[in-house]
PyMOL commands that place a pseudoatom at each C-alpha (Angstrom):
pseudoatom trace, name=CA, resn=UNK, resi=1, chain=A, elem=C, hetatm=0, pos=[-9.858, -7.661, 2.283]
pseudoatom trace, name=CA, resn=UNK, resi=2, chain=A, elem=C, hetatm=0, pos=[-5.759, -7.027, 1.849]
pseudoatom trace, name=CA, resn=UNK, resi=3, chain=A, elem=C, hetatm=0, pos=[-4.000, -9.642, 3.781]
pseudoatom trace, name=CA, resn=UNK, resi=4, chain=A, elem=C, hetatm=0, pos=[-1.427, -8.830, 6.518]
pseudoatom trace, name=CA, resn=UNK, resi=5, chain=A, elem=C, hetatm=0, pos=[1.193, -6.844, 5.270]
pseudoatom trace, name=CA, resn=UNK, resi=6, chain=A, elem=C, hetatm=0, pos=[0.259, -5.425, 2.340]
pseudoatom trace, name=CA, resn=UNK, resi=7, chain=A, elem=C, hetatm=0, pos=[1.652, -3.177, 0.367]
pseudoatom trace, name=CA, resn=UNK, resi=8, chain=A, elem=C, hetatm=0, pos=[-0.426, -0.523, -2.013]
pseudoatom trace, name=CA, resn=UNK, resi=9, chain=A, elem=C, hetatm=0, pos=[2.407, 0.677, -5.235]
pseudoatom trace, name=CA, resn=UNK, resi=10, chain=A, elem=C, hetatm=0, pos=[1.542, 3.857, -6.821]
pseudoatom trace, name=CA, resn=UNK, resi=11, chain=A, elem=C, hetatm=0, pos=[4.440, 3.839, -9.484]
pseudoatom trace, name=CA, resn=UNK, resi=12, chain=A, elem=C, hetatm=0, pos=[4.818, 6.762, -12.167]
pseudoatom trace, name=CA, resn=UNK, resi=13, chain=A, elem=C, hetatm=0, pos=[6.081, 6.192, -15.886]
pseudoatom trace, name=CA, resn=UNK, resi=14, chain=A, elem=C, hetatm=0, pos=[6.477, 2.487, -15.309]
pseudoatom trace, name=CA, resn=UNK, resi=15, chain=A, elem=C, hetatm=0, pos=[7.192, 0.772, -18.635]
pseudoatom trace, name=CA, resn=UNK, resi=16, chain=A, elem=C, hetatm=0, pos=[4.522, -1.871, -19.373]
pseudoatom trace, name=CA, resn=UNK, resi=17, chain=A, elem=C, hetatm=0, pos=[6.645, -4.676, -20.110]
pseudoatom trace, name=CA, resn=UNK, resi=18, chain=A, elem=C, hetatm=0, pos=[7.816, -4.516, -15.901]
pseudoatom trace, name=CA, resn=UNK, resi=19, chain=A, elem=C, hetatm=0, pos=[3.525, -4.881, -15.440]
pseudoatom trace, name=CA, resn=UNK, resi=20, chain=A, elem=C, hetatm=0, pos=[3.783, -7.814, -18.376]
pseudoatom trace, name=CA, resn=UNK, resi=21, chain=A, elem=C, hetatm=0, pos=[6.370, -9.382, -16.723]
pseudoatom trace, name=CA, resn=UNK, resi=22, chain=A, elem=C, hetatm=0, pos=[5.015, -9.208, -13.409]
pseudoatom trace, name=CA, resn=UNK, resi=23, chain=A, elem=C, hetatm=0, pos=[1.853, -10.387, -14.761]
pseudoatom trace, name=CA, resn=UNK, resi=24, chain=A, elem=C, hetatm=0, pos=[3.397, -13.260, -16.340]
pseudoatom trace, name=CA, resn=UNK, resi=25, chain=A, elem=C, hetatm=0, pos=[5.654, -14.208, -13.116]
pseudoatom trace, name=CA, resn=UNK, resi=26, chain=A, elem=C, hetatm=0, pos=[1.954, -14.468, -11.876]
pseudoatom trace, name=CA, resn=UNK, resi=27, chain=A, elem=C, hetatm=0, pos=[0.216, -16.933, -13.917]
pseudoatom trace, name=CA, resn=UNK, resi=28, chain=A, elem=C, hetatm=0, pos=[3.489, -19.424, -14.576]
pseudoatom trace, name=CA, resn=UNK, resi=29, chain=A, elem=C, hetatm=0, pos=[2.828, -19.512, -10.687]
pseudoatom trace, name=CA, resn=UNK, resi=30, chain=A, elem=C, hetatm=0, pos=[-0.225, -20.082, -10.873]
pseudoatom trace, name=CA, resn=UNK, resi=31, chain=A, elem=C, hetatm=0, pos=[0.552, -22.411, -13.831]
pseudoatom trace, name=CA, resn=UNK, resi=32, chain=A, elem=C, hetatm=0, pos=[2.394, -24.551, -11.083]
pseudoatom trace, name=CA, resn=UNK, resi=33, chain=A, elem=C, hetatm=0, pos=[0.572, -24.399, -8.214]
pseudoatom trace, name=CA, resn=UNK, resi=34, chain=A, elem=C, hetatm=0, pos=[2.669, -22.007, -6.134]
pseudoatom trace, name=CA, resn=UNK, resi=35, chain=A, elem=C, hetatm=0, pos=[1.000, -19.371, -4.766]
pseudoatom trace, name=CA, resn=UNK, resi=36, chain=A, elem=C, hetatm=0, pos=[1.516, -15.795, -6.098]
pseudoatom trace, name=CA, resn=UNK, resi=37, chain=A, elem=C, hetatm=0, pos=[2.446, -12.821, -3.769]
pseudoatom trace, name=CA, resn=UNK, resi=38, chain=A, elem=C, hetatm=0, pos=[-0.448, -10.709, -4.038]
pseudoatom trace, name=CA, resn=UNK, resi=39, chain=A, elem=C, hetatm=0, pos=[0.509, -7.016, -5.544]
pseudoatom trace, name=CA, resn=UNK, resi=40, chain=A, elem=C, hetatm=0, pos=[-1.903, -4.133, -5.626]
pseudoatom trace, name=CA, resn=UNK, resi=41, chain=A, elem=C, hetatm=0, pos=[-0.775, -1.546, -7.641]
pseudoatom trace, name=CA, resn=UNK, resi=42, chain=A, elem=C, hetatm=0, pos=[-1.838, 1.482, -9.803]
pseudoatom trace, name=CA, resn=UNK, resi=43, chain=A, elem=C, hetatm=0, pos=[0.026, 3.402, -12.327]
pseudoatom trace, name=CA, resn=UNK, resi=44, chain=A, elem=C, hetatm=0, pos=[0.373, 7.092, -13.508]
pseudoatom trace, name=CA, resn=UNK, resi=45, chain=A, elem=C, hetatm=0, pos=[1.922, 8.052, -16.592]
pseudoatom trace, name=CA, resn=UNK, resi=46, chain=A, elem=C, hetatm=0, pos=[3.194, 11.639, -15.178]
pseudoatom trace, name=CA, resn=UNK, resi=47, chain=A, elem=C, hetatm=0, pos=[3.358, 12.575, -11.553]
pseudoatom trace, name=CA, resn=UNK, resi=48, chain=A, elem=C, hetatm=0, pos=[1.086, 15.193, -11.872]
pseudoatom trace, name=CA, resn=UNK, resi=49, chain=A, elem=C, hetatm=0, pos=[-1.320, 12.989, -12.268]
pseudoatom trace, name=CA, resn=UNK, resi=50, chain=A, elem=C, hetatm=0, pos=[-0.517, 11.188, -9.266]
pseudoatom trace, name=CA, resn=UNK, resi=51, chain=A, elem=C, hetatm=0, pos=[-0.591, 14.468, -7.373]
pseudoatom trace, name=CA, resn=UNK, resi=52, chain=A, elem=C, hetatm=0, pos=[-4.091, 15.202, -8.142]
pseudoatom trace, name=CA, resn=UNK, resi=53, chain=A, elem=C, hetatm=0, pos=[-5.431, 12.084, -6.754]
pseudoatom trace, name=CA, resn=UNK, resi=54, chain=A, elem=C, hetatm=0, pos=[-3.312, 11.488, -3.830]
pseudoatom trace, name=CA, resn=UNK, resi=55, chain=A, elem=C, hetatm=0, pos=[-3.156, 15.784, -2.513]
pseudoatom trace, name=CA, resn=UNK, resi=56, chain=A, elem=C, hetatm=0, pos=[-1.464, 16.259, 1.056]
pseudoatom trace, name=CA, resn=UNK, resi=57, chain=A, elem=C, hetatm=0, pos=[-5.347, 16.621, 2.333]
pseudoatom trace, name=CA, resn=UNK, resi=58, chain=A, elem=C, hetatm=0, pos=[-5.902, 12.888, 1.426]
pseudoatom trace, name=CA, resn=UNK, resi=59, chain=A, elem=C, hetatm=0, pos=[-2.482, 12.108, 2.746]
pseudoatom trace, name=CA, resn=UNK, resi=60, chain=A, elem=C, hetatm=0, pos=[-3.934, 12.777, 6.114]
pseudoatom trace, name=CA, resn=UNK, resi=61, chain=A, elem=C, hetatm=0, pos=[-7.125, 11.313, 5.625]
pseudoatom trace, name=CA, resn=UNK, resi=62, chain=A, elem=C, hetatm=0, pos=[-5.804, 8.132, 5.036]
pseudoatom trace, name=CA, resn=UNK, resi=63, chain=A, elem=C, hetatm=0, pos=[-2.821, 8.463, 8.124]
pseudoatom trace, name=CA, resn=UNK, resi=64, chain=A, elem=C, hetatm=0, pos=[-6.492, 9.192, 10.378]
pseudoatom trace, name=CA, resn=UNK, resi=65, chain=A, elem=C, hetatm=0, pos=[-7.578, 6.118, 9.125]
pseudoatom trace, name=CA, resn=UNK, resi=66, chain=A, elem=C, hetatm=0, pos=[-4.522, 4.199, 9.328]
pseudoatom trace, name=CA, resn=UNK, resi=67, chain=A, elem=C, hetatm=0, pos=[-4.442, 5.608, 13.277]
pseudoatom trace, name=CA, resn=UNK, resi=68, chain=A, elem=C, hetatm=0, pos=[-8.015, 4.877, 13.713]
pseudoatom trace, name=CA, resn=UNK, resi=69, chain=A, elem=C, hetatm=0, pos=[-9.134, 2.051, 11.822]
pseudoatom trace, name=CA, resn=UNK, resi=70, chain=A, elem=C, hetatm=0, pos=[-12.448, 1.716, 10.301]
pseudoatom trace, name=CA, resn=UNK, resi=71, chain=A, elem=C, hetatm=0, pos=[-14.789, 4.522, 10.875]
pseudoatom trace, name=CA, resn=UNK, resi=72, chain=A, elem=C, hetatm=0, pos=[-17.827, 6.126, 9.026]
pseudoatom trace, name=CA, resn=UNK, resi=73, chain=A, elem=C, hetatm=0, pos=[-17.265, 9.159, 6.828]
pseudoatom trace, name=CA, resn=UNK, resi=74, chain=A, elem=C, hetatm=0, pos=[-18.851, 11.538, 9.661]
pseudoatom trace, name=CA, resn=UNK, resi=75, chain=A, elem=C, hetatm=0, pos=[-16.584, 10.827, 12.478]
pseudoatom trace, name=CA, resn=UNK, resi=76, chain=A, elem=C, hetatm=0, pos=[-13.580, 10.740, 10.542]
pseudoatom trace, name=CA, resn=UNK, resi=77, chain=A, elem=C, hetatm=0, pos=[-14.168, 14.510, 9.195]
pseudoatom trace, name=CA, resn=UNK, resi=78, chain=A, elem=C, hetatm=0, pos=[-14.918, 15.245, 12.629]
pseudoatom trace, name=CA, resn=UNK, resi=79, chain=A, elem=C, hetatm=0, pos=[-11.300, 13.843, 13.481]
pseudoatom trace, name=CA, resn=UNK, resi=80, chain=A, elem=C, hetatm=0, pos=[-10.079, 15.490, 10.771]
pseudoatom trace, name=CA, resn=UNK, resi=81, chain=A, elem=C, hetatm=0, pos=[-11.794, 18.923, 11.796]
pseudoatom trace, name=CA, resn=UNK, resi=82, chain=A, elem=C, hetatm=0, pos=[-13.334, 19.007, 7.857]
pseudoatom trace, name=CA, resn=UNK, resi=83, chain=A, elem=C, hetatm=0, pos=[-16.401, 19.397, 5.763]
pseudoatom trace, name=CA, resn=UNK, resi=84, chain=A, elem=C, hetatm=0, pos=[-18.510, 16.266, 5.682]
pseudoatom trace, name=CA, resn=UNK, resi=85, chain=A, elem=C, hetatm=0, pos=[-18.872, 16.791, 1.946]
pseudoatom trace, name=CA, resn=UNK, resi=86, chain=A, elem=C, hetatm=0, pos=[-15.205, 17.485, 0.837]
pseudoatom trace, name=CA, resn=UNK, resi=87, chain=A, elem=C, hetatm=0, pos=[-14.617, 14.209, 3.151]
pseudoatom trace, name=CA, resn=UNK, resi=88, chain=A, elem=C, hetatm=0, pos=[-16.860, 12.017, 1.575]
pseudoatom trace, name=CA, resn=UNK, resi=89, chain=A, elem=C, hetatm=0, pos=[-15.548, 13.022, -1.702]
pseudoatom trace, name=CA, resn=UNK, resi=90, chain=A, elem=C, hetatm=0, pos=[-11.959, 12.166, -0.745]
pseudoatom trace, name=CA, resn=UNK, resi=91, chain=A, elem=C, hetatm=0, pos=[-12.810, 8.898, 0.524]
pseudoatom trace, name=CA, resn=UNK, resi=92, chain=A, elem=C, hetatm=0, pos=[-14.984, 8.142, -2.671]
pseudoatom trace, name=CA, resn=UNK, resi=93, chain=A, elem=C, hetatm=0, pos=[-12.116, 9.141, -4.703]
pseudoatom trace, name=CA, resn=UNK, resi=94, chain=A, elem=C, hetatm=0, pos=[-9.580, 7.061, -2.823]
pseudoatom trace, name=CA, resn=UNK, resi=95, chain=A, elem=C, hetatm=0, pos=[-11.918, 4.040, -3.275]
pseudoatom trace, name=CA, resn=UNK, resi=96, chain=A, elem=C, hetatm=0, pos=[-11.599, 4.435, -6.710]
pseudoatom trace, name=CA, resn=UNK, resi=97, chain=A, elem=C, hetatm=0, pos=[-7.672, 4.695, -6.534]
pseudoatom trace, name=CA, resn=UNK, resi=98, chain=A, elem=C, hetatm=0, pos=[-7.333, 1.646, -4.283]
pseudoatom trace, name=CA, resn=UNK, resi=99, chain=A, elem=C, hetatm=0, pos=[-6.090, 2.990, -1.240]
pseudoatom trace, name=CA, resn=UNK, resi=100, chain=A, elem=C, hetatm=0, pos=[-9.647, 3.399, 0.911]
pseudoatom trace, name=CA, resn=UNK, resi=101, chain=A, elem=C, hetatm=0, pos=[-12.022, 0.896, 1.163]
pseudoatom trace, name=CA, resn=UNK, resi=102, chain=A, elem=C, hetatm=0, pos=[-15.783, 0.573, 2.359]
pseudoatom trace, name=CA, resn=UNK, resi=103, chain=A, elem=C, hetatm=0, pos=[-16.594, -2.283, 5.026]
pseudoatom trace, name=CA, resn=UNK, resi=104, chain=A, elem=C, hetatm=0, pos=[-19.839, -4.293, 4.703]
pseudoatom trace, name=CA, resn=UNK, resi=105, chain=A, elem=C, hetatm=0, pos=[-21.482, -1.607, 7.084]
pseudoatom trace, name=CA, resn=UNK, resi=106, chain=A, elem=C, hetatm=0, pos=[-20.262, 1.441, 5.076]
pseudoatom trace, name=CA, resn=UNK, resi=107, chain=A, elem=C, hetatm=0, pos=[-17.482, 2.410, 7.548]
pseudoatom trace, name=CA, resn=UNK, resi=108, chain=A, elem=C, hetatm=0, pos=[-14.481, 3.340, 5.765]
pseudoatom trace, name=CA, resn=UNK, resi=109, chain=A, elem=C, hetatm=0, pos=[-10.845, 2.417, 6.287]
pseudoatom trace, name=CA, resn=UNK, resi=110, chain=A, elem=C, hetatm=0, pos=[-7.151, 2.196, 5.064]
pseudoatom trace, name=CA, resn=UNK, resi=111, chain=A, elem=C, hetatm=0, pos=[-6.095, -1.223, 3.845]
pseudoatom trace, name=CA, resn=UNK, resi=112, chain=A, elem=C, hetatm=0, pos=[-2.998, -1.207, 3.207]
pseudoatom trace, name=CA, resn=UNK, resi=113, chain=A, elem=C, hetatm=0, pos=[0.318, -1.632, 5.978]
pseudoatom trace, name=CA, resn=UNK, resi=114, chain=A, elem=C, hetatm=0, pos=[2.060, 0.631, 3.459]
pseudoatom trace, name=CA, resn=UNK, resi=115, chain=A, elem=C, hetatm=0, pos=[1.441, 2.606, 0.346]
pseudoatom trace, name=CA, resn=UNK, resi=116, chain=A, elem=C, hetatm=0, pos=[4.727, 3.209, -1.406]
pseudoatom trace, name=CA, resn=UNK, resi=117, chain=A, elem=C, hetatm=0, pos=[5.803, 5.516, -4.425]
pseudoatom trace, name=CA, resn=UNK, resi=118, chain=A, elem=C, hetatm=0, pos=[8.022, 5.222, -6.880]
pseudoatom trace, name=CA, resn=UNK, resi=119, chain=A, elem=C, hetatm=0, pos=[8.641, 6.971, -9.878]
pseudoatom trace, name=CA, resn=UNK, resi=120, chain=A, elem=C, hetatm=0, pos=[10.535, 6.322, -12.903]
pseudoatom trace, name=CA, resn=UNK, resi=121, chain=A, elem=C, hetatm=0, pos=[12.544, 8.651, -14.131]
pseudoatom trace, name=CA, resn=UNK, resi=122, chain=A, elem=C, hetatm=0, pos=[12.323, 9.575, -18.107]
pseudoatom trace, name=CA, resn=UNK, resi=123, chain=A, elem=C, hetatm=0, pos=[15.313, 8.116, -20.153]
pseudoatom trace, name=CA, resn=UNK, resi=124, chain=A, elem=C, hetatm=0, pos=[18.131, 10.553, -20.704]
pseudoatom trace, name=CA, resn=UNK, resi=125, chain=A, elem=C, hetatm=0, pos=[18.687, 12.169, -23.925]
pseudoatom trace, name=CA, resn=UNK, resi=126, chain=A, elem=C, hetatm=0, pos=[22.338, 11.717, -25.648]
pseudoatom trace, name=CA, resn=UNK, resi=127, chain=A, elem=C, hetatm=0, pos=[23.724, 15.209, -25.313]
for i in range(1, 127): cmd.bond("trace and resi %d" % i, "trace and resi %d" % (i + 1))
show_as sticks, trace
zoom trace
């Protein structure tokens, strides 16, 4: 379970050495005996990519979730005035991705206070 407050970062054509670093920042904490700010995160190497997982459809999906809390996969494509199936699907999906999760009585529900995206823009090339 996320704690309060947490934030889900879906960030496109981030340079690994920013995940290294924050990954170091991490354990030198840890290292010390500080605790470390928890950061969930997943990365895309082209927004398309990001796009296919996280469609307008699944946007929504998780907002009903976010608006109704935890709720089984039949009720929520009833709020959502969907297929059962192609609901299911989305939510299974989302699990993978981090941004749905599955309760210990297989209700399903939006962790996260905030998902937020950000995407790197390629470097420039010299004219």
């Amino acid at each position: 379970m996320k704690t309060e407050n947490s934030v889900l970062h879906l960030t496109v054509g981030e340079p690994m050495a920013a995940s290294l670093a924050r990954a170091a920042a991490a354990m030198k904490a840890a290292r010390q005996g500080k605790p470390a700010k928890p950061y969930y995160g997943v990365g895309f190497d082209e927004v398309g990519e990001l796009f296919a997982i996280f469609t307008p459809k699944r946007w929504e999906l998780i907002g009903e979730l976010r608006e109704g809390g935890a709720m089984t996969v039949a009720e929520l494509a009833r709020r959502l005035g969907r297929d059962y199936k192609n609901v299911h699907n989305d939510c299974e999906r989302l699990i993978e991705w981090m941004a749905v999760e599955k309760d210990k009585n297989g209700q399903v529900f939006a962790p996260y206070d905030e998902i937020v995206v950000d995407m790197k823009l390629p470097e420039r090339r010299a004219a």
